[in-house]
Backbone atoms as SQL, in Angstrom:
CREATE TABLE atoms (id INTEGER PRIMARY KEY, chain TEXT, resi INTEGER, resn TEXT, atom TEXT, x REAL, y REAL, z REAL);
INSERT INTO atoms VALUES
  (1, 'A', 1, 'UNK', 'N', -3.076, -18.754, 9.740),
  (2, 'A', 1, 'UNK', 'CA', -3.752, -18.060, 10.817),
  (3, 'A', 1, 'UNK', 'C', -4.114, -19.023, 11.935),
  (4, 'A', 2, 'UNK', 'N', -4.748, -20.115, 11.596),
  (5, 'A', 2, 'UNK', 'CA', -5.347, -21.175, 12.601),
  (6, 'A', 2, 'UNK', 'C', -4.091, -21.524, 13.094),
  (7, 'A', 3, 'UNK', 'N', -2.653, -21.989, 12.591),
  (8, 'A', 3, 'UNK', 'CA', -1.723, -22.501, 13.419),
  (9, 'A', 3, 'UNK', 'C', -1.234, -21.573, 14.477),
  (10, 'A', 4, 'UNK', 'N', -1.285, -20.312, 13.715),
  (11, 'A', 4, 'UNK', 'CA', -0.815, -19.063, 14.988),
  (12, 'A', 4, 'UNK', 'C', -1.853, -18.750, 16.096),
  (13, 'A', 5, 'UNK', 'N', -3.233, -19.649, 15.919),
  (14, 'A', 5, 'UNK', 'CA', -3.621, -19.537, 17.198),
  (15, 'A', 5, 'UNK', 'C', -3.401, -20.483, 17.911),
  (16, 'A', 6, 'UNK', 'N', -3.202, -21.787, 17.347),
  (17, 'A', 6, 'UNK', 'CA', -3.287, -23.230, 18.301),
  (18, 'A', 6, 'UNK', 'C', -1.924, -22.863, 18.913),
  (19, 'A', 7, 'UNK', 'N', -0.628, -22.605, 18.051),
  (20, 'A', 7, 'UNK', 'CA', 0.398, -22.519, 18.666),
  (21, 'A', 7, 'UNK', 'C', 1.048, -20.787, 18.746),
  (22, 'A', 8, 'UNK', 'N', 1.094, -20.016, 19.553),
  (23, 'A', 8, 'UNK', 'CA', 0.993, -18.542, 19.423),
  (24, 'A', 8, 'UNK', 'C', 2.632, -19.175, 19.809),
  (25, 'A', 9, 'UNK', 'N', 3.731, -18.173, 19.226),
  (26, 'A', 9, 'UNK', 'CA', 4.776, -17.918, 19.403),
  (27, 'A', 9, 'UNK', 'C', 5.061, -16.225, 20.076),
  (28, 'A', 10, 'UNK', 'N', 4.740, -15.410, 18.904),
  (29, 'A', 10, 'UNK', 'CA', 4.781, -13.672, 19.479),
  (30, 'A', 10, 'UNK', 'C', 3.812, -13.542, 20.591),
  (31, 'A', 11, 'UNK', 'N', 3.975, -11.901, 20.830),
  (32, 'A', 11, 'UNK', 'CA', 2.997, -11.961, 21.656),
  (33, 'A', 11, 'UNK', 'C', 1.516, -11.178, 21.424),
  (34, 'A', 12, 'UNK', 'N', 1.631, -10.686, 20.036),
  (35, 'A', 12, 'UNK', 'CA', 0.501, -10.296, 19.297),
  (36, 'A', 12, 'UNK', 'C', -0.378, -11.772, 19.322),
  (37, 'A', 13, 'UNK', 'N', 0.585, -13.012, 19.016),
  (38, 'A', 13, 'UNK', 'CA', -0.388, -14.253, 18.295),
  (39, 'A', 13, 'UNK', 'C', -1.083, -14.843, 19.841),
  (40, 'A', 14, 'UNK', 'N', 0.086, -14.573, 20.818),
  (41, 'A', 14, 'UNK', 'CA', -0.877, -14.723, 22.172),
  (42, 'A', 14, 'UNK', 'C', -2.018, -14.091, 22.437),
  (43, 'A', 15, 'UNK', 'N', -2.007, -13.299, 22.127),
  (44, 'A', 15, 'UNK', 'CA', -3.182, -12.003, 22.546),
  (45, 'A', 15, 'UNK', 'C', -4.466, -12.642, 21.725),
  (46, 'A', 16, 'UNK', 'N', -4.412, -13.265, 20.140),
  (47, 'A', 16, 'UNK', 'CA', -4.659, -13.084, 19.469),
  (48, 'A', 16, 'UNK', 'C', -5.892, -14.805, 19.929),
  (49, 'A', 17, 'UNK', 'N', -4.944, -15.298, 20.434),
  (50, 'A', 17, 'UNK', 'CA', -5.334, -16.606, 21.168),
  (51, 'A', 17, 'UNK', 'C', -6.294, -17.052, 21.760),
  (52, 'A', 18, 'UNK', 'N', -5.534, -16.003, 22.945),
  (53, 'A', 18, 'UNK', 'CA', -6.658, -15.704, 24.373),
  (54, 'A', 18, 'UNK', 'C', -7.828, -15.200, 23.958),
  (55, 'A', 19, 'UNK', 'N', -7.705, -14.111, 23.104),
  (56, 'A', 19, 'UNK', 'CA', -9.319, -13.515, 22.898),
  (57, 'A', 19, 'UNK', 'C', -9.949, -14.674, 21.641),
  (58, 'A', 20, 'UNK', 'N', -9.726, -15.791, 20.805),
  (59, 'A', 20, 'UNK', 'CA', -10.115, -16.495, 19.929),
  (60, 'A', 20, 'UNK', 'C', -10.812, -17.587, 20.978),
  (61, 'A', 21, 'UNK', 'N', -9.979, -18.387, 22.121),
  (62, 'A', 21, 'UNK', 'CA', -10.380, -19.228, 22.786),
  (63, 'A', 21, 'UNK', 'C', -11.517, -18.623, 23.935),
  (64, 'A', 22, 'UNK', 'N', -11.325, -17.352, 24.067),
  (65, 'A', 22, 'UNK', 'CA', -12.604, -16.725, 25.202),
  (66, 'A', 22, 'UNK', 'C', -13.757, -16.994, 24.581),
  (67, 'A', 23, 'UNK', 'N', -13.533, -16.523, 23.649),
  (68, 'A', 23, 'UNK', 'CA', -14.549, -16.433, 22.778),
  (69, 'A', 23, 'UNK', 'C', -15.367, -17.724, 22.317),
  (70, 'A', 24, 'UNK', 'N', -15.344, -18.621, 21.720),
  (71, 'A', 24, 'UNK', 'CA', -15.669, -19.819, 21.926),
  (72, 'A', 24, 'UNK', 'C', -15.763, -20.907, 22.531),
  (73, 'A', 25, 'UNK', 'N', -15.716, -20.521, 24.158),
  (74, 'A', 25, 'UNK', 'CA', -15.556, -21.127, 25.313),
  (75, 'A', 25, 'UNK', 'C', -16.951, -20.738, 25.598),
  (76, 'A', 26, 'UNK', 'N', -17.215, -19.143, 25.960),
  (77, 'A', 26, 'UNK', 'CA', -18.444, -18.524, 26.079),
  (78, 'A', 26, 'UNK', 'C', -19.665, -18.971, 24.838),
  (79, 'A', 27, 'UNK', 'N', -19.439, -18.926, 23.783),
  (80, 'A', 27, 'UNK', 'CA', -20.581, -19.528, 22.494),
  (81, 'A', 27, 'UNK', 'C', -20.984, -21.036, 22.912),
  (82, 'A', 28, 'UNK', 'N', -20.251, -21.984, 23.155),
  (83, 'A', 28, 'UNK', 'CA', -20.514, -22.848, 23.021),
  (84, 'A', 28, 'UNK', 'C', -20.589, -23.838, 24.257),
  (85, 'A', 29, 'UNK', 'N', -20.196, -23.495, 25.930),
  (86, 'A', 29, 'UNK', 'CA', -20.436, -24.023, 27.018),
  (87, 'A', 29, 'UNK', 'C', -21.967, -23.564, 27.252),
  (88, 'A', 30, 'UNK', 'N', -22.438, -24.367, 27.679),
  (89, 'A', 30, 'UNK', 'CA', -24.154, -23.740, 28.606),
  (90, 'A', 30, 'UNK', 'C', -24.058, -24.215, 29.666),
  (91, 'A', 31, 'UNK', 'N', -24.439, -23.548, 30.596),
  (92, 'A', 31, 'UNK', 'CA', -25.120, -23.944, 32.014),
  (93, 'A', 31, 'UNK', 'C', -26.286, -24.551, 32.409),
  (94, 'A', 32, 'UNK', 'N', -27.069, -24.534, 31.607),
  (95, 'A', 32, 'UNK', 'CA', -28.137, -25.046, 31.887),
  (96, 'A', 32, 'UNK', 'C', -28.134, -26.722, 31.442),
  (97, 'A', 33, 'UNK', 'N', -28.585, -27.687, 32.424),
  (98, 'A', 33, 'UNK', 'CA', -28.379, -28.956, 32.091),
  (99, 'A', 33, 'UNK', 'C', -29.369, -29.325, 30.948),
  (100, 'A', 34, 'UNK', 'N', -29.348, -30.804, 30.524),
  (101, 'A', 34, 'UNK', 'CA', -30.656, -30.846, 29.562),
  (102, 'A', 34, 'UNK', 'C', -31.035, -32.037, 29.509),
  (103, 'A', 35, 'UNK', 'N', -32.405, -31.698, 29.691),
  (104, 'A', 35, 'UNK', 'CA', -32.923, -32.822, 30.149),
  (105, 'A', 35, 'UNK', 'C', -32.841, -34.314, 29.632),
  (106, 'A', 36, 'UNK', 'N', -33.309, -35.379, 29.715),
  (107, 'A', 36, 'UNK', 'CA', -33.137, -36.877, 29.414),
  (108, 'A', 36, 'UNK', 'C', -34.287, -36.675, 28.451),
  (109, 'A', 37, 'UNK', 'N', -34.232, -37.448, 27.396),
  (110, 'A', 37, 'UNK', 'CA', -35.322, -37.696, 26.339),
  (111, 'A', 37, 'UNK', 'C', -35.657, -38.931, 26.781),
  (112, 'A', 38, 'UNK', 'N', -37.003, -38.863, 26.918),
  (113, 'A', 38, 'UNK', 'CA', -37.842, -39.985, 27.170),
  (114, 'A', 38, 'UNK', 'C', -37.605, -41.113, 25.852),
  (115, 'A', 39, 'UNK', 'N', -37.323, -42.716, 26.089),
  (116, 'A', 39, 'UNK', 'CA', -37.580, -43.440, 25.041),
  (117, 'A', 39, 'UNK', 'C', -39.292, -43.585, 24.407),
  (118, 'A', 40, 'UNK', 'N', -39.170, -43.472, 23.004),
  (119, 'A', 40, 'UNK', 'CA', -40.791, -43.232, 22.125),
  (120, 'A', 40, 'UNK', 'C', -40.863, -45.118, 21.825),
  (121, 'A', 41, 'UNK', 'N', -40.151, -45.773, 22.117),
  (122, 'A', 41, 'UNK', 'CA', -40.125, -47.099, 21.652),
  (123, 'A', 41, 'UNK', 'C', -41.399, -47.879, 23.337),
  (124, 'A', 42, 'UNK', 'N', -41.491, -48.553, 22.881),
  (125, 'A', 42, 'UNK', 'CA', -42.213, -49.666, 24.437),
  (126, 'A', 42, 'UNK', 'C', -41.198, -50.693, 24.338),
  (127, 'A', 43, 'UNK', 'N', -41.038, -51.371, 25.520),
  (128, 'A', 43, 'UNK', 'CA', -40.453, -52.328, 26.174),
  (129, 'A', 43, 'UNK', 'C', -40.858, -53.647, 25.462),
  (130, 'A', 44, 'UNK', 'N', -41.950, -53.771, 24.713),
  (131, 'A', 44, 'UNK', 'CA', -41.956, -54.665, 23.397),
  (132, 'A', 44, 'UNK', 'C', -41.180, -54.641, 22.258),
  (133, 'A', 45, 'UNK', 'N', -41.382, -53.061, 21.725),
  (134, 'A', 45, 'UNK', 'CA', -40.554, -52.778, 20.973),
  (135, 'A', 45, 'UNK', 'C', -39.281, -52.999, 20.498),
  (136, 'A', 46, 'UNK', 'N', -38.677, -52.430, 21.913),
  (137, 'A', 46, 'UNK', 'CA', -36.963, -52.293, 21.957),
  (138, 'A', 46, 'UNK', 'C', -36.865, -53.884, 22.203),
  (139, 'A', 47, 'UNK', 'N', -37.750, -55.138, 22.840),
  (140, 'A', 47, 'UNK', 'CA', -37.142, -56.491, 22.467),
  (141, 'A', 47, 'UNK', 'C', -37.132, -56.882, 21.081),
  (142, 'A', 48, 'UNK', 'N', -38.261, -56.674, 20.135),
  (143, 'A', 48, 'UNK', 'CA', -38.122, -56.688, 19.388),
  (144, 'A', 48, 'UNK', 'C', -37.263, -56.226, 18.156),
  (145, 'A', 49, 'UNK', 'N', -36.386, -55.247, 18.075),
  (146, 'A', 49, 'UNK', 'CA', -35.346, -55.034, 18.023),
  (147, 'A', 49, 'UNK', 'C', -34.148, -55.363, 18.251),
  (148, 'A', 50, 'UNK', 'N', -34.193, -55.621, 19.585),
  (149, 'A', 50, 'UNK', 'CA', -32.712, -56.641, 19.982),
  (150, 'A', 50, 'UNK', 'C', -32.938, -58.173, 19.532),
  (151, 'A', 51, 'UNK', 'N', -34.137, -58.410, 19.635),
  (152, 'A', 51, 'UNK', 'CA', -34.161, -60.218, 18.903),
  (153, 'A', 51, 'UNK', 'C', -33.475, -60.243, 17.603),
  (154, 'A', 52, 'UNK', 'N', -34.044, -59.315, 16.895),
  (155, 'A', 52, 'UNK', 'CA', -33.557, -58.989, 15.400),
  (156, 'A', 52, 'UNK', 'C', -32.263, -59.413, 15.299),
  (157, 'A', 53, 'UNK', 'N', -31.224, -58.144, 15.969),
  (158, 'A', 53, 'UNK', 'CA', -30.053, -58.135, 16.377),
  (159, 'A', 53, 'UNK', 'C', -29.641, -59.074, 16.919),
  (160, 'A', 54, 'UNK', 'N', -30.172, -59.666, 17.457),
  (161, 'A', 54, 'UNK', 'CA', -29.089, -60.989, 17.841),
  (162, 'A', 54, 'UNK', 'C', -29.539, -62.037, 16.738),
  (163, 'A', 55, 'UNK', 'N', -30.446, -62.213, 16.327),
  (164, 'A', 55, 'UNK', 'CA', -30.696, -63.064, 14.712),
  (165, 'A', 55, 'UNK', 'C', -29.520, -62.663, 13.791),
  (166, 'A', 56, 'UNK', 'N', -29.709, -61.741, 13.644),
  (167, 'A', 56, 'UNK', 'CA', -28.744, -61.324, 12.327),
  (168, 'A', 56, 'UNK', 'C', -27.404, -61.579, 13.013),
  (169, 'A', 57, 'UNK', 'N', -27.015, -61.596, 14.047),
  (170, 'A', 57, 'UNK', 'CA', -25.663, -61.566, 14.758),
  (171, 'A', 57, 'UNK', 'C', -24.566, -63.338, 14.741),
  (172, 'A', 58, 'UNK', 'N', -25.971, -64.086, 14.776),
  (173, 'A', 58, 'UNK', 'CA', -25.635, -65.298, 14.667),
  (174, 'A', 58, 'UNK', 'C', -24.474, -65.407, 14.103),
  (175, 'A', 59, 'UNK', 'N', -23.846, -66.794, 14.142),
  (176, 'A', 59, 'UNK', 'CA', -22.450, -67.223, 13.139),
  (177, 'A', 59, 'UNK', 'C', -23.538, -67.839, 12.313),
  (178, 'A', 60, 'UNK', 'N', -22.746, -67.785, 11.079),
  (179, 'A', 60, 'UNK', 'CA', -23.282, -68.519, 9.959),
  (180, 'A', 60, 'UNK', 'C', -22.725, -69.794, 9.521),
  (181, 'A', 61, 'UNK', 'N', -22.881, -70.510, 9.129),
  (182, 'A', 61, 'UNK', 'CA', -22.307, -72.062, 8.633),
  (183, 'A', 61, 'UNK', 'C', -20.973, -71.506, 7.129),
  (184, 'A', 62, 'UNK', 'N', -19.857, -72.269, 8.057),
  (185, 'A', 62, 'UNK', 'CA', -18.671, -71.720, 6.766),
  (186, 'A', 62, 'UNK', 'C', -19.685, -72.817, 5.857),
  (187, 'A', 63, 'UNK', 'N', -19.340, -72.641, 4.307),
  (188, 'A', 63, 'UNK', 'CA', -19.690, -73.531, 3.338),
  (189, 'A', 63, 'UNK', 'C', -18.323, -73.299, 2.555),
  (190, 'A', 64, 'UNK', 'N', -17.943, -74.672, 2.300),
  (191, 'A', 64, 'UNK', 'CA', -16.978, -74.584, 1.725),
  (192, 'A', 64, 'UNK', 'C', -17.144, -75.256, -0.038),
  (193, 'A', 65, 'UNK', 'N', -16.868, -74.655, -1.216),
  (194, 'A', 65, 'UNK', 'CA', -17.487, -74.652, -2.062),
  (195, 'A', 65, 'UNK', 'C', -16.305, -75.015, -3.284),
  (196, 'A', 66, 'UNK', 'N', -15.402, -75.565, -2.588),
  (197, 'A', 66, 'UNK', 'CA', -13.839, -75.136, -3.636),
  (198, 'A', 66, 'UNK', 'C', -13.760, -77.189, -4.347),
  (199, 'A', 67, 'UNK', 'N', -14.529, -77.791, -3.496),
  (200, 'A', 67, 'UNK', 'CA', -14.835, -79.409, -4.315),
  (201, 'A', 67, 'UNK', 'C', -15.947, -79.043, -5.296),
  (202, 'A', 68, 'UNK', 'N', -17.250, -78.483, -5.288),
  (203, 'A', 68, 'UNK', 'CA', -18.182, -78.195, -6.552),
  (204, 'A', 68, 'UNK', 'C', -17.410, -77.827, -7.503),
  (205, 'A', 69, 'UNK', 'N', -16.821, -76.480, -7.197),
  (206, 'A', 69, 'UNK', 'CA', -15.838, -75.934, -8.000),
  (207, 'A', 69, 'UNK', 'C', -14.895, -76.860, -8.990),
  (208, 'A', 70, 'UNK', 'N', -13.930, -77.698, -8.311),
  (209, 'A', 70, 'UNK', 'CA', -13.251, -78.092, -9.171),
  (210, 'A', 70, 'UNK', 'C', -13.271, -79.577, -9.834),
  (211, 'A', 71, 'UNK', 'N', -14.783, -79.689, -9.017),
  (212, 'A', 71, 'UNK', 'CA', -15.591, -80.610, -9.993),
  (213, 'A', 71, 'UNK', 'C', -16.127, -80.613, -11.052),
  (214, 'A', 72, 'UNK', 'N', -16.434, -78.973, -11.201),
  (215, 'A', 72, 'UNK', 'CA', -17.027, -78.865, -12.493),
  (216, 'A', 72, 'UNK', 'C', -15.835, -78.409, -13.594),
  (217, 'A', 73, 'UNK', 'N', -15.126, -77.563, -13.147),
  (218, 'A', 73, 'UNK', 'CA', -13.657, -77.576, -14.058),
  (219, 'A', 73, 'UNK', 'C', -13.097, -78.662, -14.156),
  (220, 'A', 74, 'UNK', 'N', -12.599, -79.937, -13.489),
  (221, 'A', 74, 'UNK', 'CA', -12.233, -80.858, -13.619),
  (222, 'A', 74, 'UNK', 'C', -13.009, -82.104, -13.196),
  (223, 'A', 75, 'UNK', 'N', -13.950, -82.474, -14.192),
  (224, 'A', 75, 'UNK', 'CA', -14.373, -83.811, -14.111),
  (225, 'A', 75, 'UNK', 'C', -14.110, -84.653, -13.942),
  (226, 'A', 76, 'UNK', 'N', -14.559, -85.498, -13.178),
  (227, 'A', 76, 'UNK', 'CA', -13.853, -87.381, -12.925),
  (228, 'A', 76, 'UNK', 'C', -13.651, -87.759, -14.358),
  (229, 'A', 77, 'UNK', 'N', -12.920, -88.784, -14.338),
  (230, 'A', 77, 'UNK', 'CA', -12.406, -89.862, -15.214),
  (231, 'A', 77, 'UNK', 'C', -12.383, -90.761, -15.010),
  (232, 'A', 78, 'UNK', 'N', -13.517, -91.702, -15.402),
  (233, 'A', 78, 'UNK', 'CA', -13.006, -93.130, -14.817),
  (234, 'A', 78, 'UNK', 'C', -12.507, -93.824, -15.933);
């Protein structure tokens, strides 16, 4: 059913189309604009937040761990 509306071939499935797409053009467009939501955060706040974010954002130090490793599987010998 859904493909015979996206793609109508006859002209029942056209018909069938036009009145499916009227129809949910009208439900779901509004005219009326809407308004901006005020931010509930303060200008302390929201820095505090982005500091965070750029903390956590940092690069971290590669550690490379593959000499412990095969130090302890393979011990020196002297």
């Amino acid at each position: 059913m859904m493909k015979n509306v996206l793609f109508p071939k006859t002209r029942e499935e056209k018909l069938l189309s036009t009145q499916y797409f009227s129809k949910t053009a009208k439900t779901k467009k509004s005219d009326e604009p809407v308004a901006a939501v005020k931010p509930k955060l303060s200008d302390e706040e929201i820095q505090i937040y982005v500091d965070m974010l750029l903390e956590a954002s940092k690069p971290t130090e590669y550690v490379d761990h593959t000499k412990e490793i095969l130090l302890k599987k393979y011990p020196k010998q002297d």
